[in-house]
C-alpha positions as a Markdown table, in Angstrom:
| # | Residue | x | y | z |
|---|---|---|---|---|
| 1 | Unk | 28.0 | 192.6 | 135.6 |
| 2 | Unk | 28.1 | 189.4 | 133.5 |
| 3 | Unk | 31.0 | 190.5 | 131.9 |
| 4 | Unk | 33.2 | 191.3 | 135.3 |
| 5 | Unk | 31.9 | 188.3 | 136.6 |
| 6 | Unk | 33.7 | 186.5 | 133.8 |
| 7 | Unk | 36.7 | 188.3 | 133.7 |
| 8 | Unk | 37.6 | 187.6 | 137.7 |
| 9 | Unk | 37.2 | 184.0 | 136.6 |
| 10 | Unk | 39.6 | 184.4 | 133.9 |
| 11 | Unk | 42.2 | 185.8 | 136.1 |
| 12 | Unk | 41.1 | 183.1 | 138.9 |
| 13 | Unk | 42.1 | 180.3 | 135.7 |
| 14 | Unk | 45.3 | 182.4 | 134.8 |
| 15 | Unk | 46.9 | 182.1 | 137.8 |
| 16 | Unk | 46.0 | 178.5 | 138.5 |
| 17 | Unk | 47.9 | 177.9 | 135.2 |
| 18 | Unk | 50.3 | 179.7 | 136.5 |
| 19 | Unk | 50.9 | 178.4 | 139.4 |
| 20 | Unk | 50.7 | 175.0 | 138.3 |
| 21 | Unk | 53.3 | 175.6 | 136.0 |
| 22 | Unk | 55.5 | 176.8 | 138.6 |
| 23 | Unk | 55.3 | 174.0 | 140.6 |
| 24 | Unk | 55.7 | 171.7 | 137.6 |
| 25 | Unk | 59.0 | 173.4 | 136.8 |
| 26 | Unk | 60.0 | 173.5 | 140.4 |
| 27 | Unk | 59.5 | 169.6 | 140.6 |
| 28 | Unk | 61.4 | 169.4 | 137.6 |
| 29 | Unk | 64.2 | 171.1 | 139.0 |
| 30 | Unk | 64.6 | 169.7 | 141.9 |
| 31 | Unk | 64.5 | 166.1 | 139.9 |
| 32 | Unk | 66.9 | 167.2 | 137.9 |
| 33 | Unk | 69.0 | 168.5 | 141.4 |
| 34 | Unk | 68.4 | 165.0 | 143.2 |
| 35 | Unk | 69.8 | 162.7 | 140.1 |
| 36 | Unk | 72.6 | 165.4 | 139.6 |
| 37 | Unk | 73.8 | 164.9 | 143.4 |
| 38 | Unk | 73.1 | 161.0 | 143.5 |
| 39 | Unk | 74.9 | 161.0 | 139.4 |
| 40 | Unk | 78.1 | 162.7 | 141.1 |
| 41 | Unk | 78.5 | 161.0 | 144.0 |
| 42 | Unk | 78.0 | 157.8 | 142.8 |
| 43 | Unk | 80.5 | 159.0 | 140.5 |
| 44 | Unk | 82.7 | 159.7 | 143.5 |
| 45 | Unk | 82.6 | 156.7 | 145.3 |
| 46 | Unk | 82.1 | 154.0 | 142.8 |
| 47 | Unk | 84.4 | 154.6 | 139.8 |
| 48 | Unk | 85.4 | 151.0 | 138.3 |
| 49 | Unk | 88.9 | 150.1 | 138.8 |
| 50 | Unk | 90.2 | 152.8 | 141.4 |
| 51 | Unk | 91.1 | 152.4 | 145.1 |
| 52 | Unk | 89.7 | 155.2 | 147.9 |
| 53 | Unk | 92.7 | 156.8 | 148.1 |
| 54 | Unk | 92.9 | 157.9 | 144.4 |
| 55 | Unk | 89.0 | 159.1 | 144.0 |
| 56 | Unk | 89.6 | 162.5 | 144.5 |
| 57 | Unk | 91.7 | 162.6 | 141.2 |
| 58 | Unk | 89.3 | 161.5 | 139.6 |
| 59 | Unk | 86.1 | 164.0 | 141.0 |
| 60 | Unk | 86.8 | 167.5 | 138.8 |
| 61 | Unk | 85.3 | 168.0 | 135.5 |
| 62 | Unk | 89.4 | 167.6 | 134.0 |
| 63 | Unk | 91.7 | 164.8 | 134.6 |
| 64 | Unk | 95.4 | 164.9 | 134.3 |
| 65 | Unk | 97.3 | 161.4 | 133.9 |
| 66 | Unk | 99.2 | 160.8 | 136.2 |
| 67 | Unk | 102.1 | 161.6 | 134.5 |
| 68 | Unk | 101.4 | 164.6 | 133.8 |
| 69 | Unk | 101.4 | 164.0 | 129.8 |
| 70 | Unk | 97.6 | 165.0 | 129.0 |
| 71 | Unk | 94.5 | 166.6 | 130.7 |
| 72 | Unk | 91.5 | 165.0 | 129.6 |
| 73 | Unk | 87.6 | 165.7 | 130.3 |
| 74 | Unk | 86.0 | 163.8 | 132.6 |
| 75 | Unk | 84.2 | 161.8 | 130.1 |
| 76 | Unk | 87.2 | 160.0 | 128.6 |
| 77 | Unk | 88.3 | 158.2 | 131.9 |
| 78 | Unk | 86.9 | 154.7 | 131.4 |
| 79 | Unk | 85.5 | 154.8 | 128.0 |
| 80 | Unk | 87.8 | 151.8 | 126.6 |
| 81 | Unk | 90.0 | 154.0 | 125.3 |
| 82 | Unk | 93.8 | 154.3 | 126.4 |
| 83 | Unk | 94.5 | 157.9 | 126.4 |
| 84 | Unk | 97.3 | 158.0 | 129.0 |
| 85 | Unk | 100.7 | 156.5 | 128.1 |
| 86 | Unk | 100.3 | 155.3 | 132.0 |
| 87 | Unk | 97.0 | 153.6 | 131.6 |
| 88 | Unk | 95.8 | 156.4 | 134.5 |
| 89 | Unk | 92.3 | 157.0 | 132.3 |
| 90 | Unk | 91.3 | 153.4 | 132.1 |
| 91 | Unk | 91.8 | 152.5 | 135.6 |
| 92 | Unk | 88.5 | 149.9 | 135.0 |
| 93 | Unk | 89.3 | 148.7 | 131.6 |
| 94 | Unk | 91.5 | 146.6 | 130.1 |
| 95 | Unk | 91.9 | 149.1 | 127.2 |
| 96 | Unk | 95.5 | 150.1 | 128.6 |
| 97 | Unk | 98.5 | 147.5 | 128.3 |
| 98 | Unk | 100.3 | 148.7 | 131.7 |
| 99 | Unk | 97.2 | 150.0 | 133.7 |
| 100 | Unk | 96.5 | 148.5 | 137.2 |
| 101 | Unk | 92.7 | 147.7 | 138.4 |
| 102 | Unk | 91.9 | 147.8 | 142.0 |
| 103 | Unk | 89.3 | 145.5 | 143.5 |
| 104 | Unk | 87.7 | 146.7 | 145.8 |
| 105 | Unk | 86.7 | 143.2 | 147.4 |
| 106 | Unk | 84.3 | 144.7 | 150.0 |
| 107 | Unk | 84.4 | 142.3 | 154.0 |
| 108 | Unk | 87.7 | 141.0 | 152.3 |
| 109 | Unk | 91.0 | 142.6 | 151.5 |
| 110 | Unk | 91.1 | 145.1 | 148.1 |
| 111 | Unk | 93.9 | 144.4 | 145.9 |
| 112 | Unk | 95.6 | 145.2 | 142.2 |
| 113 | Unk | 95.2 | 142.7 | 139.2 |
| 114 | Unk | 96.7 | 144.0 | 135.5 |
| 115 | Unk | 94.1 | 145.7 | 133.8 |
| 116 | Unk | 94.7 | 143.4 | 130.8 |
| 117 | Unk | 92.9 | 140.5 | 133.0 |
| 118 | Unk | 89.5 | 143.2 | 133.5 |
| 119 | Unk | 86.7 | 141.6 | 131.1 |
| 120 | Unk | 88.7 | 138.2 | 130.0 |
| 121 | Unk | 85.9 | 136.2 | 131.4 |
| 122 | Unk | 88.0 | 134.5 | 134.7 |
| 123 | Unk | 87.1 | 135.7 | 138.1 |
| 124 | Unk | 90.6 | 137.4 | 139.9 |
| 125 | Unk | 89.0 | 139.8 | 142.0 |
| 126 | Unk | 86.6 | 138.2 | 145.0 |
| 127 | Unk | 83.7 | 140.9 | 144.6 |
| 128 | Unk | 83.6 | 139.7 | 141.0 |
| 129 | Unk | 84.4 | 143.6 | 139.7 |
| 130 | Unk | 86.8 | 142.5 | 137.6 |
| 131 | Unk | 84.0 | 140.9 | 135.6 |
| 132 | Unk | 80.8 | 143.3 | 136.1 |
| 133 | Unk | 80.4 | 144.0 | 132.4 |
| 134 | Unk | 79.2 | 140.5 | 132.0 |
| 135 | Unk | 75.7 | 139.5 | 133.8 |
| 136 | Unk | 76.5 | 136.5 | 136.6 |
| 137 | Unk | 80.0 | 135.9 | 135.4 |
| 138 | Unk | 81.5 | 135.6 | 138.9 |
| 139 | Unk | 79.9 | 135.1 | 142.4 |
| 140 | Unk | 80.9 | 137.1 | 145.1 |
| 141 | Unk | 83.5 | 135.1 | 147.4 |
| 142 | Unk | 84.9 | 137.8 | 149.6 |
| 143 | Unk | 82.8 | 137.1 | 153.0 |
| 144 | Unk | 84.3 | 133.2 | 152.6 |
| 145 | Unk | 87.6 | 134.4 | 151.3 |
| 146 | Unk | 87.5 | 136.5 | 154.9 |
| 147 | Unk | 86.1 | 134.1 | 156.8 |
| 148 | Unk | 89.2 | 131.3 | 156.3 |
| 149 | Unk | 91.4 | 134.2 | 156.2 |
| 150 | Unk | 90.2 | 135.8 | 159.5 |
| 151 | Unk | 90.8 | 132.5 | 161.5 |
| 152 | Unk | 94.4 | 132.3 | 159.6 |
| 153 | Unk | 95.3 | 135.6 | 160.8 |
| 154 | Unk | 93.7 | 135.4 | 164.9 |
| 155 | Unk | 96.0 | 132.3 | 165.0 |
| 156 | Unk | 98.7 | 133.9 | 163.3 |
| 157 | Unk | 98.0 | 136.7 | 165.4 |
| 158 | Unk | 97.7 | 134.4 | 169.1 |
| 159 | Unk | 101.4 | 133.4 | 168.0 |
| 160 | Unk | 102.6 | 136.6 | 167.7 |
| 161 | Unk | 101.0 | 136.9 | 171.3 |
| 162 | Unk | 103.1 | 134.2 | 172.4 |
| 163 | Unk | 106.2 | 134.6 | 170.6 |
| 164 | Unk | 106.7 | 138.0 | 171.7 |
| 165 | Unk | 106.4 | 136.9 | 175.4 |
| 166 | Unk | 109.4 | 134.7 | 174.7 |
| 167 | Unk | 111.2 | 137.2 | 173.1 |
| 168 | Unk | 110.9 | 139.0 | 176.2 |
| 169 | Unk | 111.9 | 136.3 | 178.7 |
| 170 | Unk | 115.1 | 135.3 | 175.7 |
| 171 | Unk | 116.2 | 139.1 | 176.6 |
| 172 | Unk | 116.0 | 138.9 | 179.9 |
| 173 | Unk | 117.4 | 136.2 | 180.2 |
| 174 | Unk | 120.6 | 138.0 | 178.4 |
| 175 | Unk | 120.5 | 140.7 | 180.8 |
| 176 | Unk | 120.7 | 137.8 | 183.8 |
| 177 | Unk | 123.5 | 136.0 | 181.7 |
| 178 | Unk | 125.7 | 139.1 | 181.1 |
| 179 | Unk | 125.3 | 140.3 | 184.5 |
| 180 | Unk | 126.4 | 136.5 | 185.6 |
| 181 | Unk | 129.6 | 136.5 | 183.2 |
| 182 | Unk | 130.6 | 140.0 | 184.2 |
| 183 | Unk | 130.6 | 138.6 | 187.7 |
| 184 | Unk | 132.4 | 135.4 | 186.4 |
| 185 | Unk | 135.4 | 137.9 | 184.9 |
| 186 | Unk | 135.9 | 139.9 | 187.9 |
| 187 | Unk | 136.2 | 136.7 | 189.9 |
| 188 | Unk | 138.6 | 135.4 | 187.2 |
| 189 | Unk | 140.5 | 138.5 | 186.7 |
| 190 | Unk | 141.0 | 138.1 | 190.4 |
| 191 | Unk | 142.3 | 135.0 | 190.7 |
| 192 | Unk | 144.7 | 135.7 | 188.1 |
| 193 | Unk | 145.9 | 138.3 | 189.9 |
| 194 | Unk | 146.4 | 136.0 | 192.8 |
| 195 | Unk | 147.7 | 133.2 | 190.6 |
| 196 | Unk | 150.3 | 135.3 | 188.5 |
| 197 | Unk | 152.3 | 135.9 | 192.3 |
| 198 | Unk | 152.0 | 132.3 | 192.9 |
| 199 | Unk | 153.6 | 131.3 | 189.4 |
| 200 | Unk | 156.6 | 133.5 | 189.9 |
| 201 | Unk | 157.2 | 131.6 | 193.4 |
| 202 | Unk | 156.8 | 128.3 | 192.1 |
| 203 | Unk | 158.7 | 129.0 | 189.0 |
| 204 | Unk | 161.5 | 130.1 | 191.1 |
| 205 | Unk | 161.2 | 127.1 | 193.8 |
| 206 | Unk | 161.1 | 124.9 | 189.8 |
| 207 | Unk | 163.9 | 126.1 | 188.4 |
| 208 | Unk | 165.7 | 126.4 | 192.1 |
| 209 | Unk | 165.2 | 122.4 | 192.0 |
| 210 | Unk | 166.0 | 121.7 | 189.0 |
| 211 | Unk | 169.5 | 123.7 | 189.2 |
| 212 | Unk | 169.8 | 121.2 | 192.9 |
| 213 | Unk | 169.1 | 118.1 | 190.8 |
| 214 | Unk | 171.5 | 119.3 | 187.9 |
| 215 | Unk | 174.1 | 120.0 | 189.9 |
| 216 | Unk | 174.3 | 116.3 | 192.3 |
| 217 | Unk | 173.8 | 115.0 | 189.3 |
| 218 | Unk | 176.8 | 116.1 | 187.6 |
| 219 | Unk | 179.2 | 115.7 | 190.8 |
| 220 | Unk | 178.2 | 112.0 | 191.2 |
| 221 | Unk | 178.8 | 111.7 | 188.0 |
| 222 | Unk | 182.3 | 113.2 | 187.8 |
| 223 | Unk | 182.8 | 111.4 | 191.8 |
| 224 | Unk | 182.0 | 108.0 | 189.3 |
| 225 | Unk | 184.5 | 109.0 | 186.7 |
| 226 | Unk | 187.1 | 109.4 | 188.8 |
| 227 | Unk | 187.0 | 106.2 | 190.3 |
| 228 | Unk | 186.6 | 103.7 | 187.6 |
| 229 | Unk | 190.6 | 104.6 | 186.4 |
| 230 | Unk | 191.7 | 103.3 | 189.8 |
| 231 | Unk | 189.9 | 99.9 | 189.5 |
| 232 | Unk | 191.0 | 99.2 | 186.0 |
| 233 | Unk | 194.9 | 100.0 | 187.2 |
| 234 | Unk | 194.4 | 97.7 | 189.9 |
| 235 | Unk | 193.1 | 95.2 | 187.4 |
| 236 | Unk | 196.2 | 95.6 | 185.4 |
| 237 | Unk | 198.7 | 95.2 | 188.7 |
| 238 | Unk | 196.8 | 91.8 | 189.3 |
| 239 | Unk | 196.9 | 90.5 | 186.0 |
| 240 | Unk | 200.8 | 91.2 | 185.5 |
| 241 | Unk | 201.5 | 89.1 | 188.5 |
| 242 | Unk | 199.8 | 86.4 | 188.1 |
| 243 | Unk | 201.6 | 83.3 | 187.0 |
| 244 | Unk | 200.9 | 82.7 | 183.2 |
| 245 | Unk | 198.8 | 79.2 | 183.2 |
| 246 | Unk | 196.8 | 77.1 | 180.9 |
| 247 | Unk | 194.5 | 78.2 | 179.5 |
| 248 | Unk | 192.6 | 75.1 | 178.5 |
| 249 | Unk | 192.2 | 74.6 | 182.4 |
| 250 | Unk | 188.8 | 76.0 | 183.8 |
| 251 | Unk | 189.7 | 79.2 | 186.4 |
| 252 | Unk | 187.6 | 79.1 | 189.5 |
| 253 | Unk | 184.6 | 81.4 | 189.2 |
| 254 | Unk | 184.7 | 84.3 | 191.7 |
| 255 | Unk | 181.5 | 84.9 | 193.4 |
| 256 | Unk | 182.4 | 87.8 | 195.4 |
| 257 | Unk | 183.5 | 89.7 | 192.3 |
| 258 | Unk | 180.8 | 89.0 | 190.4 |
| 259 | Unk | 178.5 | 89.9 | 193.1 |
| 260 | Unk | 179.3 | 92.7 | 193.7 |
| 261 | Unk | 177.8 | 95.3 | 191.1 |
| 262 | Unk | 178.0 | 99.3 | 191.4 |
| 263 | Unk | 174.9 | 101.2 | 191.9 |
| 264 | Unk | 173.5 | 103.9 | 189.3 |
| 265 | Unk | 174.1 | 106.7 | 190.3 |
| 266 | Unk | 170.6 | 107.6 | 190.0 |
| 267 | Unk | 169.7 | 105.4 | 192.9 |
| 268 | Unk | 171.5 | 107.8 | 195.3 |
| 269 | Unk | 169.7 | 108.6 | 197.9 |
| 270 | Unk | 170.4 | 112.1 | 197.8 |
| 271 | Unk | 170.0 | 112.2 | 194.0 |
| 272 | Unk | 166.2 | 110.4 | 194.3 |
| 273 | Unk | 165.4 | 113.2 | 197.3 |
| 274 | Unk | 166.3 | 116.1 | 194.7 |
| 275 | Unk | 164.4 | 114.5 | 192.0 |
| 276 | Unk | 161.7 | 114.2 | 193.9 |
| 277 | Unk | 161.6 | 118.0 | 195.2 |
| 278 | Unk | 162.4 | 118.7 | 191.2 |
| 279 | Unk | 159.6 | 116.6 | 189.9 |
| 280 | Unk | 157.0 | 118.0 | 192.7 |
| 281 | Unk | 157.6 | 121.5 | 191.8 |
| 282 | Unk | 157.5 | 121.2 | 187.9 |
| 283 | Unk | 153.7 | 119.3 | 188.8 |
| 284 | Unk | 153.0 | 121.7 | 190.8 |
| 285 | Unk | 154.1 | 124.8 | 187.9 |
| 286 | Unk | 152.5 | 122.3 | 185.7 |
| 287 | Unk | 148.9 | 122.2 | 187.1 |
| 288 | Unk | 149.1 | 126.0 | 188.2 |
| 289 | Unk | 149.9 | 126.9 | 183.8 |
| 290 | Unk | 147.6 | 124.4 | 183.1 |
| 291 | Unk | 144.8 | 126.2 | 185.0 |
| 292 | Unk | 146.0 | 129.8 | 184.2 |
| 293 | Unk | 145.1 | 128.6 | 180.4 |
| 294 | Unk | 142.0 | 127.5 | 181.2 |
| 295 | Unk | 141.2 | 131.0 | 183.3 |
| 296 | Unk | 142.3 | 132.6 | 179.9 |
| 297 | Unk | 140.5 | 130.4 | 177.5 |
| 298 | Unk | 137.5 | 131.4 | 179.8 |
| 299 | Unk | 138.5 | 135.1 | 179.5 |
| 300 | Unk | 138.5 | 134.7 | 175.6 |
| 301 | Unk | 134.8 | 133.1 | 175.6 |
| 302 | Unk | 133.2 | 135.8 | 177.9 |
| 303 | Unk | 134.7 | 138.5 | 175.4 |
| 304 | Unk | 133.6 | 136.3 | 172.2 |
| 305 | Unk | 130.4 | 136.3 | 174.1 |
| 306 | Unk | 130.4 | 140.2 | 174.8 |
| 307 | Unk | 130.8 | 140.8 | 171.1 |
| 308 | Unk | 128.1 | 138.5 | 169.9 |
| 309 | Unk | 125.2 | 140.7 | 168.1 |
| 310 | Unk | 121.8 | 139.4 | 169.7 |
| 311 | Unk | 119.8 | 142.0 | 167.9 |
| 312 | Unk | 118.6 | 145.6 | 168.9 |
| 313 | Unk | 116.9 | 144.3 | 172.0 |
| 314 | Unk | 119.3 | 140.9 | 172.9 |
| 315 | Unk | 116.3 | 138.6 | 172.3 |
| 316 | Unk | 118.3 | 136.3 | 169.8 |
| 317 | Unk | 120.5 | 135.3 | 172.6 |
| 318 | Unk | 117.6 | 132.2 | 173.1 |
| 319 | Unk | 118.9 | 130.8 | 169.9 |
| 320 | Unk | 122.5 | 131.2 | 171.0 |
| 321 | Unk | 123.9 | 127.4 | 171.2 |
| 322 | Unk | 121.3 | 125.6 | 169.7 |
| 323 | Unk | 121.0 | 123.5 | 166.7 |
| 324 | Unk | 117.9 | 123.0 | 164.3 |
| 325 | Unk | 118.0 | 120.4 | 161.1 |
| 326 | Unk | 115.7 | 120.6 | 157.9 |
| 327 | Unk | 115.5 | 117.6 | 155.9 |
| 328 | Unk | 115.1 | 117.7 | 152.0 |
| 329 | Unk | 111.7 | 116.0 | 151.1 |
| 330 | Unk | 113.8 | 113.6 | 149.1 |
| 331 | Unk | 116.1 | 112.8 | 151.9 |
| 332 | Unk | 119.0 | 113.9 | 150.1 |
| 333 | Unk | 119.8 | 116.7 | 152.4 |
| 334 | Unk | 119.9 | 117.7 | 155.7 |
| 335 | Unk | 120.4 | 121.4 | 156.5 |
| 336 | Unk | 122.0 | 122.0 | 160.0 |
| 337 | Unk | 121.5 | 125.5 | 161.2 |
| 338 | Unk | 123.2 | 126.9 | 164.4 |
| 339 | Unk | 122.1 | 130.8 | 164.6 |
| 340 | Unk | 124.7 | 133.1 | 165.3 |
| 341 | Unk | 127.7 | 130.4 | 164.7 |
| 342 | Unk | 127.3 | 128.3 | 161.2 |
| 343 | Unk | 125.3 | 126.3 | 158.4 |
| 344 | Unk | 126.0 | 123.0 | 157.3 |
| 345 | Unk | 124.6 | 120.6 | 154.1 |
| 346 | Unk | 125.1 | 117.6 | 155.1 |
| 347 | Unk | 125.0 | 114.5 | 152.5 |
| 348 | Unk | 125.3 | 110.6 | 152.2 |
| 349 | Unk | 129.2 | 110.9 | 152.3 |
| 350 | Unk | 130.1 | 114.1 | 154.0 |
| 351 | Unk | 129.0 | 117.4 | 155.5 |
| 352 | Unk | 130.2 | 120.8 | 153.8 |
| 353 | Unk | 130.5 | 124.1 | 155.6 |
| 354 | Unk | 127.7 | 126.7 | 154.0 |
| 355 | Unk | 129.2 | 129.6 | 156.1 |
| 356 | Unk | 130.3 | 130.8 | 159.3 |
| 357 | Unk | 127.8 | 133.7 | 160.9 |
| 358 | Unk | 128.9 | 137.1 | 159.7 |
| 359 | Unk | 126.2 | 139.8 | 160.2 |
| 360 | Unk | 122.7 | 140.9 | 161.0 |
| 361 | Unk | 121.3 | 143.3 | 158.0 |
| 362 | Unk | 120.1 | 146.3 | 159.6 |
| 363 | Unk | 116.7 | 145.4 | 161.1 |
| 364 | Unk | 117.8 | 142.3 | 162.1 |
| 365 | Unk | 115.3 | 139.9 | 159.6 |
| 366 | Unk | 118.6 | 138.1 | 157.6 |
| 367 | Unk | 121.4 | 136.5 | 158.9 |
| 368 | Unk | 124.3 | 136.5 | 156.6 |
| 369 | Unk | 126.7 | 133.3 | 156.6 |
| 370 | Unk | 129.7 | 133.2 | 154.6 |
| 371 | Unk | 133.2 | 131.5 | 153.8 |
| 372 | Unk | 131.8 | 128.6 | 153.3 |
| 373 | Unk | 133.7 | 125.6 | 151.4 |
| 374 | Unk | 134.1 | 126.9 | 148.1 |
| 375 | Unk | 132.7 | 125.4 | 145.3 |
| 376 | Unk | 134.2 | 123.3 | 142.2 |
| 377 | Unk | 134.2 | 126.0 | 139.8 |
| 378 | Unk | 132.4 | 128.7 | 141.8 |
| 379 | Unk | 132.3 | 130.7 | 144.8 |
| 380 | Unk | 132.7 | 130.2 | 148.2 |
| 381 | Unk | 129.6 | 128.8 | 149.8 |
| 382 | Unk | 127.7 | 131.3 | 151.7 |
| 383 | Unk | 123.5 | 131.2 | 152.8 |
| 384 | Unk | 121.4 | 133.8 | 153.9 |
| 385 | Unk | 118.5 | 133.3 | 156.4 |
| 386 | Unk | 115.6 | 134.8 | 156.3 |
| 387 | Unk | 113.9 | 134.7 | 159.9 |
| 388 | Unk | 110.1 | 135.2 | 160.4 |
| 389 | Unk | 108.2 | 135.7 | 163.1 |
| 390 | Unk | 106.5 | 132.4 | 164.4 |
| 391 | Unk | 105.4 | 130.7 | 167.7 |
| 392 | Unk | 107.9 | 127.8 | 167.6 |
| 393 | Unk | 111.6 | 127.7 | 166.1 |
| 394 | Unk | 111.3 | 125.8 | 163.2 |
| 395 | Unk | 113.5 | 125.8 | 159.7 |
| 396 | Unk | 110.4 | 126.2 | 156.7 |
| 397 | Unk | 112.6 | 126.2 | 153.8 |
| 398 | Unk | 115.7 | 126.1 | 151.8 |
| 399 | Unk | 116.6 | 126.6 | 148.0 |
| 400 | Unk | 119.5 | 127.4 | 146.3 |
| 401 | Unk | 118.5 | 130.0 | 143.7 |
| 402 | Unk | 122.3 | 130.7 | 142.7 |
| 403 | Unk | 125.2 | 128.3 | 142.5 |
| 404 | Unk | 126.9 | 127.9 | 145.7 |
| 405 | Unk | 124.4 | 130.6 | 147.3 |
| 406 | Unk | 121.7 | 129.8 | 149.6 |
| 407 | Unk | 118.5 | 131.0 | 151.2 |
| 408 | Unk | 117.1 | 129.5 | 154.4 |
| 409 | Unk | 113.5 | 130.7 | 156.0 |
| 410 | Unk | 113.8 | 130.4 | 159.5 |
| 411 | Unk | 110.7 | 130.8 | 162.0 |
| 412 | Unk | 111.2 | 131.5 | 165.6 |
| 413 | Unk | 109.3 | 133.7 | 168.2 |
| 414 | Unk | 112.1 | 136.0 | 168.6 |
| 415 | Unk | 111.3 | 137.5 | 165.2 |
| 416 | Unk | 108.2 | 138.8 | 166.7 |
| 417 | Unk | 107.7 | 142.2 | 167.7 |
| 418 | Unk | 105.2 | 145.0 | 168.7 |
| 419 | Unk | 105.1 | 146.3 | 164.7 |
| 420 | Unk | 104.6 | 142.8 | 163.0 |
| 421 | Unk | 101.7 | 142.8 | 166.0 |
| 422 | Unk | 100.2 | 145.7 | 164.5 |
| 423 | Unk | 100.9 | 144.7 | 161.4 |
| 424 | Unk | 98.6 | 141.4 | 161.4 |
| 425 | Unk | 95.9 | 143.5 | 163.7 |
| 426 | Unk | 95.5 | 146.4 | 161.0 |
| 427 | Unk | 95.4 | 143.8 | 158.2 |
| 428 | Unk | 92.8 | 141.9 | 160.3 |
| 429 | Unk | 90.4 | 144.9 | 161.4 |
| 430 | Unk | 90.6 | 145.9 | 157.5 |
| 431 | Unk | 88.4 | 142.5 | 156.8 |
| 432 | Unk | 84.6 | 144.0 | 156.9 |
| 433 | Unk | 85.6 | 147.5 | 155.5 |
């Protein structure tokens, strides 16, 4: 009995053991399961150096660089050591000579640096990351960084706002403006019509006038040349008669003679009537041609106008005819822009042509001037500008980075559009991720 008793406590102590053991290893594993999960997805999401985008390259147990030269195991990404020819295994190390490190700049905007500035003891990234393998190198500036850079963008943003409602009313008011002139050259076109009739009748009623005045003019003429002959015979009949007398002796003056002077012929009254009727038809032809030419000098604008590119939508047309100047800081310049017609420098002593307008590039951000002057030694002047989106129209810059070749940065609201809207609302809502 003693010895049963004893033996069912044995097996009562055995499987305690047992049990505990169990549960020991159990614990264990399950440690061991936990730290494995939290050691790989740390992994996951924090690798040093590489943007969100590219962590899934970087998960499995093998990594391939990313040009395909090497596979590597997982421990030899980031371990100092430049494996990679592109610098793809060091991506939070300065190890490689060419490799790119992301900073992740958390409430900010993330960004590259060159992997070669990782570790040099200067702070480039605003989450300090570039620096993390030295104890309170860098303090983290990124909630500052966004905070200046948030109000920079809501007003950059607001004048978006605005300069894409003037955009709108510029093309509208191009759609009013082309509907107006295409009014303006019907009415035109009619009144040519009218006027070409009118300039056959008076040309005939000038020239019908003229011939008139012509032809009295030449028969009083001939009417005078006949006549003359008979006075000078007349002349010579008096003088042969007369008795020969002294000539020292005064002769009597003869009033009557002398008084009497011929008219010109172009006193005669018939001759002023057809000059009149000659002269009144030519200024009436005159001032008929002369507004004919300006009818087709208006013609010639509306079809310059018709051919002018105001961009995809017409919302450049509210630059069309205006002029905007940009002053050197040392006053020895002033740039004269006119969009869509030319660009001027314009000095102490004289003003030189840049270029006439040529052409839009394809989405419309650069107009291209050229033939301008030409330069001592050099090209022809010529000057691109570059036009930005902004609430007023404003000139921000020129340089001249080649001889003879300029670049101009242009603001104006008509360079603002639904993308460039996104554009600035995407890059602001990205502040905080």
């Amino acid at each position: 009995s003693t010895l049963s008793s004893s033996s069912a406590a044995s097996d009562v102590y055995k499987r305690q053991v047992s049990t505990q053991s169990t549960g020991a290893v159990m614990k264990q594993l399950i440690y061991i399961l936990v730290v494995f999960h939290l050691f790989t997805s740390a992994f996951a999401t924090t690798i040093l150096g590489v943007p969100p985008e590219n962590l899934a390259l970087y998960r499995n147990t093998q990594f391939t660089c990313f040009d395909g030269t090497k596979t590597l195991s997982q421990s030899k990404i980031n371990d100092d050591y430049c494996d990679c020819k592109d610098g793809s295994d060091e991506p939070g190390t300065s190890a490689c000579v060419d490799g790119q490190f992301w900073c992740i700049n958390k409430g900010y905007i993330g960004n590259y640096i060159p992997s070669s500035w990782v570790g040099d003891g200067i702070c480039d990234c605003c989450d300090g990351s570039d620096e993390s393998m030295i104890q309170n190198t860098c303090s983290n500036t990124c909630e500052a960084k966004a905070f200046e850079s948030t109000k920079e963008l809501r007003e950059e943003l607001n004048n978006c706002l605005e300069g894409i409602v003037k955009k709108k009313e510029s093309s509208d008011a191009l759609v009013s403006e082309r509907v107006s002139k295409e009014a303006e050259l019907k009415e035109i076109e009619d009144e040519l019509a009218i006027l070409a009739k009118t300039k056959e009748d008076l040309e005939q009623i000038k020239d019908h006038a003229s011939k008139e005045y012509e032809e009295l003019l030449n028969q009083l003429n001939e009417q005078r040349a006949l006549e003359e002959p008979v006075e000078e015979n007349i002349e010579e009949v008096q003088s042969d008669s007369e008795i020969v007398e002294d000539e020292t002796r005064p002769r009597p003056f003869n009033t009557e003679s002398h008084a009497e002077t011929k008219p010109s012929i172009e006193e005669h009254p018939d001759l002023v009537t057809k000059r009149e009727a000659k002269e009144k038809a030519e200024s009436e032809y005159q001032t008929l041609r002369t507004r004919i030419d300006s009818l087709e000098e208006r013609i010639r604008s509306i079809e310059k106008f018709r051919s002018m590119d105001f961009g995809s939508d017409g919302s450049f047309y509210g630059l069309y005819d205006q002029t905007f100047e940009f002053k050197t800081k040392n006053g020895e310049y002033t740039y004269i822009l006119k969009p869509l017609v030319s660009v001027e420098q314009k000095g102490s002593y004289e003003s030189v042509l840049l270029g006439n307008f040529d052409k839009w590039n394809d989405d419309y951000a650069i107009m291209f001037y050229t033939n301008g002057k030409r330069c001592w030694g050099g090209p022809d002047r010529s000057c691109k500008v570059h036009v930005l989106c902004g609430k007023e129209n404003e000139i921000l810059d020129v340089q001249e980075p080649s001889k003879c070749e300029y670049v101009m940065k242009f603001k104006t609201p008509t360079a603002c559009d639904e993308k460039h809207l996104q554009e600035l609302q995407h890059k602001l809502d990205s502040y905080g991720k």
